[in-house]
C-alpha positions as CSV (number, residue, x, y, z in Angstrom):
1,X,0.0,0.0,0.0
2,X,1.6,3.1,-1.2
3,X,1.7,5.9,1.9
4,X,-0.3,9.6,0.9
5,X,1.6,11.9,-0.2
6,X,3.5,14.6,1.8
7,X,5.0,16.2,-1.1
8,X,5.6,20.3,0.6
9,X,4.8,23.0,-1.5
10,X,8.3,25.0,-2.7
11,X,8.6,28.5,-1.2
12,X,8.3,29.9,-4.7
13,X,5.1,28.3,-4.6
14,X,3.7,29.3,-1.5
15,X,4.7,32.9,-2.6
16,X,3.5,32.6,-5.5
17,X,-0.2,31.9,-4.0
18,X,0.1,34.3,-1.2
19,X,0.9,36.9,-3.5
20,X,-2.4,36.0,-5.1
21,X,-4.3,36.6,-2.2
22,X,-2.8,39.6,-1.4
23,X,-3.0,40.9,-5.1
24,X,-6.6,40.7,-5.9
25,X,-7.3,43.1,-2.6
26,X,-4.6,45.7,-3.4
27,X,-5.8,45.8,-7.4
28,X,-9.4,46.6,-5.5
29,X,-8.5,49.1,-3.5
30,X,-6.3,50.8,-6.2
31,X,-9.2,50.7,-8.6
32,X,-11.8,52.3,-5.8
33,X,-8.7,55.0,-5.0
34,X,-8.6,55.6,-8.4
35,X,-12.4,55.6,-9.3
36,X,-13.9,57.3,-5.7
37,X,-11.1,59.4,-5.3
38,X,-8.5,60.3,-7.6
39,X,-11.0,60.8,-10.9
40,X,-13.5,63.3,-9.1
41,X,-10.8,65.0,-7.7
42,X,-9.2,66.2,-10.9
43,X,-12.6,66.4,-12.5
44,X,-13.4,68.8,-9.2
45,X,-9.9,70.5,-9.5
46,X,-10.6,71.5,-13.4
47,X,-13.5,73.0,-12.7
48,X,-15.0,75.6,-10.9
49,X,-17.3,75.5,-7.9
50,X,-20.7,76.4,-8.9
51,X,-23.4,78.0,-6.6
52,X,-25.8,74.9,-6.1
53,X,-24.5,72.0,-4.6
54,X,-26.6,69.4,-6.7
55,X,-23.1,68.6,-8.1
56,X,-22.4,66.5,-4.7
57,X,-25.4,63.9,-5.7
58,X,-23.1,63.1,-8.7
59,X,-20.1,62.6,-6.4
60,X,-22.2,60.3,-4.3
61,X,-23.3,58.2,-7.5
62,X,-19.6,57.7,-8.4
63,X,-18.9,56.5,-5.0
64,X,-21.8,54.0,-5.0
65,X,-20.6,52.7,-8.8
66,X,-16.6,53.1,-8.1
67,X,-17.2,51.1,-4.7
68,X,-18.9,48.5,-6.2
69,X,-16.7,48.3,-9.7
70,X,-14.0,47.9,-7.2
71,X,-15.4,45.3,-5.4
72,X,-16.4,43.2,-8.4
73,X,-12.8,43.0,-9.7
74,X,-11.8,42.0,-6.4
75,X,-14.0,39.4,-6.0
76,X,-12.6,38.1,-9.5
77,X,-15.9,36.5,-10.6
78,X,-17.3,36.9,-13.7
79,X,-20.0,39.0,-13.3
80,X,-20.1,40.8,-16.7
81,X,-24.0,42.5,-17.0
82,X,-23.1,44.1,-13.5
83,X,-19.7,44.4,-14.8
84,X,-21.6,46.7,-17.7
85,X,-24.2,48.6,-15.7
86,X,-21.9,49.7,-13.2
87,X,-19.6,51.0,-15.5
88,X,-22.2,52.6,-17.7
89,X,-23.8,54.4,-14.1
90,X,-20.0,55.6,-12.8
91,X,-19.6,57.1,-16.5
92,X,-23.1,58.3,-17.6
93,X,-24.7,59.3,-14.6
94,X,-21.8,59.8,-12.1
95,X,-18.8,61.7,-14.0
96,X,-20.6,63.1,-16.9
97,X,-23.2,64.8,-14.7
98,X,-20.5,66.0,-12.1
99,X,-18.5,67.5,-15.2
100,X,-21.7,69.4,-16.4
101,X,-23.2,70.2,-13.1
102,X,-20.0,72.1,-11.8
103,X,-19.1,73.8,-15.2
104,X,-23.1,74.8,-15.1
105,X,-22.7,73.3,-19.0
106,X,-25.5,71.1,-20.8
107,X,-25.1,68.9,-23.7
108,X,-25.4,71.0,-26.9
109,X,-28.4,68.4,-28.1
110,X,-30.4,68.9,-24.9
111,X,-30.0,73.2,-23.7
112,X,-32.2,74.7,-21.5
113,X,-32.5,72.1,-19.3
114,X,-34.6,73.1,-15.8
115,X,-31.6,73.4,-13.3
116,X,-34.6,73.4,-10.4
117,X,-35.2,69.9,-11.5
118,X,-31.6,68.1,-10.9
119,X,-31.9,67.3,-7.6
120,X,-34.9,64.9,-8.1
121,X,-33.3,63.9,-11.5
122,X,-30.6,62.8,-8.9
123,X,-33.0,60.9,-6.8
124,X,-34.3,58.9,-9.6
125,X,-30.8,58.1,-10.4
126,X,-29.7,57.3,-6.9
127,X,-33.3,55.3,-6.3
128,X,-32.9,52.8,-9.4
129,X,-29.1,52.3,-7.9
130,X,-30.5,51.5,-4.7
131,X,-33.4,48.9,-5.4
132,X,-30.9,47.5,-8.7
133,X,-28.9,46.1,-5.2
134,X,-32.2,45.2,-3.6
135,X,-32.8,43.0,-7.1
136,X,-28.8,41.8,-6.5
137,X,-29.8,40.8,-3.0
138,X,-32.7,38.4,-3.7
139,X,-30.9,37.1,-6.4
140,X,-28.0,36.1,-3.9
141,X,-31.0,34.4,-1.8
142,X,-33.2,32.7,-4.5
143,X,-30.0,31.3,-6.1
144,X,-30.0,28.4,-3.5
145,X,-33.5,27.1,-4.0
146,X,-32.9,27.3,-7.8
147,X,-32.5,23.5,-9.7
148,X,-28.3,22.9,-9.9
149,X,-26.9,24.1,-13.8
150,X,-25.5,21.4,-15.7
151,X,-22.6,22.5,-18.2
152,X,-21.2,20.8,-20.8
153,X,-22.3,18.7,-24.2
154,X,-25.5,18.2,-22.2
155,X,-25.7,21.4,-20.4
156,X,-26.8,24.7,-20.5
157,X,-26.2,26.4,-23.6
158,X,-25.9,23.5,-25.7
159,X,-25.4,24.1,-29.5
160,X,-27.6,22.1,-31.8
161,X,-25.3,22.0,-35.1
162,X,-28.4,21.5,-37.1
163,X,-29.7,24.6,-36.0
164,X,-26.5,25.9,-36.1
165,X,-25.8,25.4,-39.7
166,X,-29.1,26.3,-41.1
167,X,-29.1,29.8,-38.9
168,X,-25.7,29.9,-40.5
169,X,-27.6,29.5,-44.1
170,X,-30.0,32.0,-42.9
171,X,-27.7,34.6,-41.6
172,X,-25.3,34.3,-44.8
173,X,-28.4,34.9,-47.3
174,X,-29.9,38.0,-44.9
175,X,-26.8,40.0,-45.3
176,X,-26.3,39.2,-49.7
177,X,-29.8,40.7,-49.4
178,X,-28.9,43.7,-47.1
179,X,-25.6,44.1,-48.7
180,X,-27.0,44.4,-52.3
181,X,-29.7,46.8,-51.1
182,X,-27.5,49.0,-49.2
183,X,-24.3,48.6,-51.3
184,X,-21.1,47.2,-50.6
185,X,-19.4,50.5,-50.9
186,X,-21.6,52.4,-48.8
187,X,-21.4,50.0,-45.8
188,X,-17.9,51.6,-45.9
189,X,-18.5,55.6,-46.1
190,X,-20.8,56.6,-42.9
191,X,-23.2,55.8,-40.3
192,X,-25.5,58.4,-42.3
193,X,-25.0,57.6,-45.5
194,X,-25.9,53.8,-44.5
195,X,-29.3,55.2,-42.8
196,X,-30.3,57.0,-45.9
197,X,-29.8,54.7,-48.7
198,X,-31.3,51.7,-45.6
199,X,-34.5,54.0,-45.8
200,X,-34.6,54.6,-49.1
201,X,-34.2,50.7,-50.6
202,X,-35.4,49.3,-47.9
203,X,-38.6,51.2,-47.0
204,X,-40.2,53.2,-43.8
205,X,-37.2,53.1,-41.2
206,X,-39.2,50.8,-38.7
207,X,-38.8,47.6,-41.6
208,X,-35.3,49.0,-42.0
209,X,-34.0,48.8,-38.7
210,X,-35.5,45.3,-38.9
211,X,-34.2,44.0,-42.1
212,X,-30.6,45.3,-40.5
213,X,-31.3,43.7,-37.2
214,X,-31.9,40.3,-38.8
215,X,-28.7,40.7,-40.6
216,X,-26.4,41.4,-38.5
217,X,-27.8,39.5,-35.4
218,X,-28.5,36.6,-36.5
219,X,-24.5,36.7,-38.2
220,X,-23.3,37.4,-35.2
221,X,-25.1,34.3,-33.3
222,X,-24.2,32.2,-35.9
223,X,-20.9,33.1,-36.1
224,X,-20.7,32.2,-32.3
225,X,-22.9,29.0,-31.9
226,X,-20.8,27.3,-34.9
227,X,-17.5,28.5,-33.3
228,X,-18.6,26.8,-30.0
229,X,-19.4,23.7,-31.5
230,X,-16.3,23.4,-33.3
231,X,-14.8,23.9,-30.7
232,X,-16.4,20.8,-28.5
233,X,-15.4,18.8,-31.7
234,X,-13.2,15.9,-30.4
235,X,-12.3,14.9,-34.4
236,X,-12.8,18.5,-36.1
237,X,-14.8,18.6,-39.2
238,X,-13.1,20.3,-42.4
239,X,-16.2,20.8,-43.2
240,X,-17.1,23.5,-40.7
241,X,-13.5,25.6,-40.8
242,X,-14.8,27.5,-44.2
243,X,-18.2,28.4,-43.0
244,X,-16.5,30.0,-39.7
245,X,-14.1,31.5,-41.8
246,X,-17.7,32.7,-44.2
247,X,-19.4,34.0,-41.4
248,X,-16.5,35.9,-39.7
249,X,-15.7,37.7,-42.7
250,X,-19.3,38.7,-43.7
251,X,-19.9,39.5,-39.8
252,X,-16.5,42.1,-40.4
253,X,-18.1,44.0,-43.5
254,X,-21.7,44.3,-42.0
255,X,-20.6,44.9,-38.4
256,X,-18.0,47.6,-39.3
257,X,-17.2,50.2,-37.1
258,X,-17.5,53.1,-39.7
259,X,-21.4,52.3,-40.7
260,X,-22.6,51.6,-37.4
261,X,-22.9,52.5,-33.7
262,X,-20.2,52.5,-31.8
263,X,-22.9,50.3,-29.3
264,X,-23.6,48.3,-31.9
265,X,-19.9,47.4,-32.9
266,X,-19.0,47.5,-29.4
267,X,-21.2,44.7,-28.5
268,X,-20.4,42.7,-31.5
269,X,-16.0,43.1,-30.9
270,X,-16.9,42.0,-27.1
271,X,-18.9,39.2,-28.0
272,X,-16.4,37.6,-30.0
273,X,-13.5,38.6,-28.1
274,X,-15.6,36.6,-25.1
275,X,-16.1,34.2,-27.3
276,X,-12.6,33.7,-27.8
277,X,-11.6,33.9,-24.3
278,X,-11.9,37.1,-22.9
279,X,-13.2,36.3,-19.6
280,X,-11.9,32.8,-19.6
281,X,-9.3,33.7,-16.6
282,X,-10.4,36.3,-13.7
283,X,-7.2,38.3,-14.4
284,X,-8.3,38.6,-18.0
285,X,-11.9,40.0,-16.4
286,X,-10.0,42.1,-13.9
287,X,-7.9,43.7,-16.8
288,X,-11.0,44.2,-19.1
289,X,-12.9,45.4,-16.4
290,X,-10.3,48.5,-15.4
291,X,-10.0,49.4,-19.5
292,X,-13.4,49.8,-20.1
293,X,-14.1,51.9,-17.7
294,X,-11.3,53.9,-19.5
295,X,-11.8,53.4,-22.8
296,X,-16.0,54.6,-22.0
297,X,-14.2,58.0,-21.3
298,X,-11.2,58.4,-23.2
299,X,-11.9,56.4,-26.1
300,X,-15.6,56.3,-26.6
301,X,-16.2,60.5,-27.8
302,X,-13.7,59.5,-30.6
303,X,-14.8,56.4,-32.1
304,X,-17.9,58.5,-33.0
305,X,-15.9,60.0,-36.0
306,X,-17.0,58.4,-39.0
307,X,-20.9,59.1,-38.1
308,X,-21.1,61.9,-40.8
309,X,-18.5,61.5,-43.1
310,X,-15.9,58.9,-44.4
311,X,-13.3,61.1,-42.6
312,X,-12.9,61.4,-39.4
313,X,-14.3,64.2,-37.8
314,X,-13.5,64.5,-33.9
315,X,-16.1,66.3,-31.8
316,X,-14.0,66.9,-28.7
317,X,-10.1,67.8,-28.0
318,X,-10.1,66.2,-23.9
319,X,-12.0,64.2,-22.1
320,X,-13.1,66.9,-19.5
321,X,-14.4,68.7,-22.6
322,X,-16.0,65.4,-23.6
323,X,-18.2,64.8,-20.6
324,X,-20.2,68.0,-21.8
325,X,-20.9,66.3,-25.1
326,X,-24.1,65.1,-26.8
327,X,-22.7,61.5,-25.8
328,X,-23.7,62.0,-22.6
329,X,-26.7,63.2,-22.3
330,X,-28.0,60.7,-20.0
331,X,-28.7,62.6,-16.7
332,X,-30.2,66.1,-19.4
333,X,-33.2,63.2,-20.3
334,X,-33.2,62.2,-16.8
335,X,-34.3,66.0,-15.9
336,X,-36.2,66.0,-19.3
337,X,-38.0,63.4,-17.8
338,X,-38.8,64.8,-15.2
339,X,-40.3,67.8,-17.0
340,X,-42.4,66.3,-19.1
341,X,-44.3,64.0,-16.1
342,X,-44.9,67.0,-13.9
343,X,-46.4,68.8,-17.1
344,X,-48.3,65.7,-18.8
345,X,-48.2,63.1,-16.0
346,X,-47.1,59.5,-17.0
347,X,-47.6,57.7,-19.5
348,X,-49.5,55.0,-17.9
349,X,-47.3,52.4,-19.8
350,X,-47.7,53.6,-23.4
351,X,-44.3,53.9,-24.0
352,X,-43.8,50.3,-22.6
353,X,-46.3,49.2,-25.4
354,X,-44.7,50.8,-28.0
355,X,-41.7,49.1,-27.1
356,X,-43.5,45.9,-26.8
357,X,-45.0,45.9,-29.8
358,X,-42.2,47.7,-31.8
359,X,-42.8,45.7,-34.6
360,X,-46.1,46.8,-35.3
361,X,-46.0,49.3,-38.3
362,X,-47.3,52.7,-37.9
363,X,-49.6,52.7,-40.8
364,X,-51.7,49.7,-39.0
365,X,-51.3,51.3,-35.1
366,X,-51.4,55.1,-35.8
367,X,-51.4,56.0,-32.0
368,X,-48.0,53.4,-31.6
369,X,-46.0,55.1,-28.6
370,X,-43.0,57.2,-30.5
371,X,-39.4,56.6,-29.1
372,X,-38.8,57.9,-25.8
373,X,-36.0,60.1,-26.5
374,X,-38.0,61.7,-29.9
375,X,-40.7,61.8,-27.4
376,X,-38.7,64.1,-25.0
377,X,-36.8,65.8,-27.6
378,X,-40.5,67.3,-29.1
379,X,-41.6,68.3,-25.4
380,X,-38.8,70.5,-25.7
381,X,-39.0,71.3,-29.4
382,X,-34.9,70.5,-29.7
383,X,-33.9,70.4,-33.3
384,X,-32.5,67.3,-32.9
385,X,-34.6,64.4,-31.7
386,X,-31.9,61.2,-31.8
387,X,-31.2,61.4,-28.2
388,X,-30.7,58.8,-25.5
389,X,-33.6,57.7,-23.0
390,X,-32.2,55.7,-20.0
391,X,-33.3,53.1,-18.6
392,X,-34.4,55.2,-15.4
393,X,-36.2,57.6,-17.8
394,X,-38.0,55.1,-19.8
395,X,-39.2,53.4,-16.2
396,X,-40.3,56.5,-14.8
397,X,-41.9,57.8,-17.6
398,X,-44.2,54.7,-17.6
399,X,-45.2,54.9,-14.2
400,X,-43.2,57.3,-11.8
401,X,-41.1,55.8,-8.8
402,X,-43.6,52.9,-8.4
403,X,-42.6,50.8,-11.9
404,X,-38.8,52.7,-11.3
405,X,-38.9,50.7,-8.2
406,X,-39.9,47.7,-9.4
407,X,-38.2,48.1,-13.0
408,X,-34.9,48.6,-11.0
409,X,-35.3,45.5,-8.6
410,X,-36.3,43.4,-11.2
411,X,-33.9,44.2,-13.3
412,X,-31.2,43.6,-10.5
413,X,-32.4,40.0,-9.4
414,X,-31.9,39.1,-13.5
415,X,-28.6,41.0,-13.3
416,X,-27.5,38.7,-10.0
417,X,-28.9,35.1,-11.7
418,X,-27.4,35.3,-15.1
419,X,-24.2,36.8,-13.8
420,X,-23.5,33.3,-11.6
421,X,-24.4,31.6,-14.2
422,X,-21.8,33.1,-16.9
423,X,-19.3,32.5,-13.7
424,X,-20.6,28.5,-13.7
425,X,-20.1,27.9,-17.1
426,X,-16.6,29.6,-17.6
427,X,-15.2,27.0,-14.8
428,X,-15.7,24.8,-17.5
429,X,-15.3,26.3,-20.7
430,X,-13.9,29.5,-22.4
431,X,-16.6,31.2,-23.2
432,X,-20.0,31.0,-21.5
433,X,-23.4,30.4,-23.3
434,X,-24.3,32.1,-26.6
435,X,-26.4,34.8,-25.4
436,X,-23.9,35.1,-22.1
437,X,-21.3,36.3,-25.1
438,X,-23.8,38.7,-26.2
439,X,-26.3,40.5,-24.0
440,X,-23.9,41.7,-21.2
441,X,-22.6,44.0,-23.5
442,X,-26.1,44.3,-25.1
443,X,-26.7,45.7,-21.8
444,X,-24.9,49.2,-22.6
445,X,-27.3,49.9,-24.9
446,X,-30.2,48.9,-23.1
447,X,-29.1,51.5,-20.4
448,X,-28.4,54.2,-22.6
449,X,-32.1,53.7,-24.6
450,X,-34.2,54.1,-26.1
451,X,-35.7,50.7,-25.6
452,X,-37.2,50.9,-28.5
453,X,-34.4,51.5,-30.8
454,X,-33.1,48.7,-29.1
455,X,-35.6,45.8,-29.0
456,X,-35.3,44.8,-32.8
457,X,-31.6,43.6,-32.3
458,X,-32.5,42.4,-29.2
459,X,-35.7,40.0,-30.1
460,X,-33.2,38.6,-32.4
461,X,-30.3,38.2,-30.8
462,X,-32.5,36.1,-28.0
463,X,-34.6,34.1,-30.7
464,X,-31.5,33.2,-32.8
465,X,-29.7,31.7,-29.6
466,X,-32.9,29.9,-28.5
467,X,-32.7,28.3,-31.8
468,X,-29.5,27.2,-32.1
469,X,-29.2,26.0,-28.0
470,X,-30.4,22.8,-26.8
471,X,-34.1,23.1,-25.6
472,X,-34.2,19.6,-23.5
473,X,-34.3,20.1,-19.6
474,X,-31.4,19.4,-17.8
475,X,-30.9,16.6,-15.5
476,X,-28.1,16.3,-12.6
C-alpha cells in the first residue's frame, strides 16, 4: 500500500499563491482609490465651484458605482451585465453629470434644461441604484433554491449543429440581401450615408431597422454557436472551418465600425472577443474590467468619427471637454424626464407598449408610442430628436417611482442570476453560453435607450440563440 503523499509545496510556490491573495485586494483598492477618489478629484480640481450643490449627488453616484466596480474586480468572478451597468452608471450618470453640473454646461443636443429639476433627477438616479442592489440581493438568496446548472455537451447552452448550420444559411443569405440593397461601398462611407440609402431601398425606417437587425444579429449568433461547437469537436470537421471563416468575414463587413454605432460594434467586438476567451481567466476579467471603464471615457467621444462622413471628424479635443458632449446626455433626459411627467403626468405604460409591440408598423397602429427620446426631444422642441432615454427615464416615464422601483429590482435579481451563471459555465469552458457572449454588453445599450431603438436587435439576438441552443431540460 503506497503511503499519501507529503510532497511540501516549494517556497516559490507558496509565494506565489500568497501573492495571489494579497493581489486581488490591493488591485481593489487601487481601482476604488482611483475611481472614488482620484477621478473626481481632478474632474473637481478643473472646474469651478458652482453655486448649487446638486453637483455633490453626482459625487455620491460615483462613489456608489466606483465602490462597487472595485469590489467586483476584487471578487474576481465573472459578473459581466453588473460588470456593464456599473460602468455605464460611474460614466453616464456619475462623471458626466458631475462634469456638467459644476461647469453649469449642458449637452449641446439637450439646452435649457430646468436646473430646479436636478436634484430629483438625482433621486431617480440614486433610487434605481439603490433597489438594482435590492434586485442583487434576492438574487443572492433565491439562487440556492434554484434547480443545480449542468454545463457541458449536455448542459446549458448547448449548440444544436443542425440549427446551427441552417441559422448559419440563414444569416449568410440576410446579409447578400442587405448588402445588395444598401451597397457594398456604402457600408464603408458613414453611419448616415448607410441610414439614408437603408430608408430609401429598404422602405419606412421601422422595416429597415429590422431587415438590419436580422442581418447582423442573426450573423453574429451564428458566427458564435458554430464556433462553439467546433470547438467541442473531439475529431474537427473540415467541413465547418470555411463556413467560420464565411461567417467571420461577412460578420467584419456588415458589423464595421465606420457604418454603425459604436454600441452596436462595441457589442459585437466583445462578443467575439468573449467568445474567444476574454473572460476565460479572472485576471483577463480584472484587466478588461479597469480598460473599459477607461476606454467609456477616453476612447468612446472619438470612435464617434465616422458618423457623418468617411473622414474622421473628432467632436472633442479632452476628455473633461467630452463629458459635456451630446454623448452623454444621460442625466439632461433624466431631468427632461422629469419635465415632461410634472407637465403631462405619465404615460401609464404607453411607451412600454410601444416598445413591446415595436414591430407593429405605424400605418396599422397610428397611435404606436414614438421613441422615448424623440418623445422628449419634441416636449422641448430640440432640433435634434436622436437622443438617448435611459433606462431610469424610460421606467419612470411609464409609471413614476412605483414601476422605477420595481423596474430597477427586477432588473437587478436578473442582473445577479445570469451573472453566476456566466461565472458557472466559464469554470468549464472559455466562453459562456451564446447569449452570455452577447447580451452583457447588449446591456450598454439597453441603459443608454431608447428601448425601443433597441428591441429589434434584441428580439433577435434572444430568438436566434434559442434556436441554435439545446431546448431539453437538464438533468443532474
Amino acid at each position: 500500500m503506497t503511503a499519501p503523499s507529503t510532497r511540501r509545496l516549494r517556497p516559490t510556490t507558496v509565494a506565489t499563491m500568497s501573492s495571489g491573495r494579497l493581489g486581488a485586494p490591493l488591485l481593489a483598492c487601487w481601482v476604488a482609490a482611483s475611481m472614488v477618489v482620484l477621478v473626481p478629484v481632478v474632474v473637481i480640481g478643473f472646474t469651478p465651484t458652482p453655486h448649487r450643490p446638486v453637483w455633490m449627488g453626482a459625487l455620491a453616484v460615483t462613489t456608489i458605482a466606483g465602490v462597487r466596480y472595485a469590489w467586483i474586480i476584487g471578487e474576481g468572478r465573472r459578473r459581466l451585465i453588473e460588470m456593464s451597468f456599473w460602468m455605464f452608471t460611474y460614466v453616464f450618470l456619475g462623471l458626466a453629470p458631475l462634469a456638467q453640473l459644476r461647469l453649469e454646461q449642458n449637452p449641446p443636443t439637450t439646452p435649457r434644461l430646468d436646473p430646479s429639476l436636478d436634484i430629483k433627477a438625482m433621486v431617480i438616479v440614486v433610487t434605481g441604484l439603490v433597489f438594482f442592489c435590492v434586485g442583487l440581493l434576492v438574487a443572492r438568496l433565491v439562487w440556492p433554491k434554484l434547480p443545480p446548472i449542468v454545463t457541458g455537451e449536455r448542459g446549458a447552452g448547448r449548440i444544436d449543429p443542425l440549427r446551427a448550420v441552417a441559422l448559419a444559411v440563414v444569416a449568410l443569405a440576410l446579409n447578400a440581401y442587405y448588402i445588395s440593397r444598401i451597397g457594398l461601398g456604402t457600408l464603408f462611407t458613414s453611419r448616415t450615408a448607410v441610414t439614408e440609402q437603408a430608408e430609401g431601398s429598404l422602405g419606412q425606417s421601422t422595416t429597415a431597422v429590422i431587415i438590419a437587425a436580422g442581418a447582423m444579429m442573426s450573423l453574429l449568433v451564428a458566427f458564435i454557436a458554430v464556433v462553439k461547437y467546433y470547438d467541442t469537436m473531439t475529431v474537427k470537421e473540415r467541413a465547418f472551418l470555411p463556413i467560420i471563416i464565411l461567417l467571420g468575414a461577412t460578420l467584419c463587413v456588415t458589423l464595421n465600425p465606420i457604418s454603425n454605432a459604436r454600441y452596436l460594434f462595441g457589442t459585437g467586438a466583445l462578443a467575439v472577443a468573449a467568445l474567444f476567451g476574454l473572460f476565460a481567466t479572472r485576471a483577463r476579467f480584472r484587466v478588461v474590467a479597469i480598460l473599459a471603464v477607461a476606454a467609456l471615457v477616453l476612447v468612446f467621444p472619438l470612435a464617434d468619427a465616422f458618423r457623418y462622413s468617411s473622414s474622421a471628424q473628432f467632436k472633442t479635443s479632452n476628455p473633461l471637454e467630452s463629458l459635456t458632449s451630446p454623448d452623454y446626455d444621460a442625466f439632461a433626459q433624466i431631468n427632461n424626464t422629469v419635465l415632461y411627467v410634472q407637465n403631462n403626468g405619465d404615460t401609464g405604460g404607453d411607451q412600454a407598449l410601444g416598445v413591446l409591440f415595436f414591430w407593429v408598423p405605424r400605418s396599422v397602429w397610428a397611435d404606436k408610442a414614438p421613441d422615448t427620446g424623440v418623445l422628449l426631444a419634441q416636449s422641448r422642441n430640440y432640433p435634434v430628436d436622436n437622443l438617448s432615454a435611459p433606462l431610469w427615464a424610460e421606467l419612470y416615464i411609464n409609471g413614476g417611482f412605483p414601476i422605477l422601483v420595481i423596474g430597477m429590482l427586477l432588473f437587478g435579481l436578473v442582473a445577479g442570476l445570469q451573472d453566476r451563471r456566466i461565472e458557472i459555465s466559464l469554470r468549464t469552458a472559455r466562453a459562456p453560453t451564446v447569449l452570455a457572449c452577447i447580451l452583457p454588453f447588449y446591456a450598454i445599450i439597453l441603459l443608454r435607450g431608447s428601448l425601443l431603438q433597441a428591441m429589434s436587435y434584441l428580439l433577435v439576438i434572444i430568438a436566434c440563440a434559442l434556436f441554435v441552443t439545446g431546448t431539453g431540460r437538464n438533468k443532474v
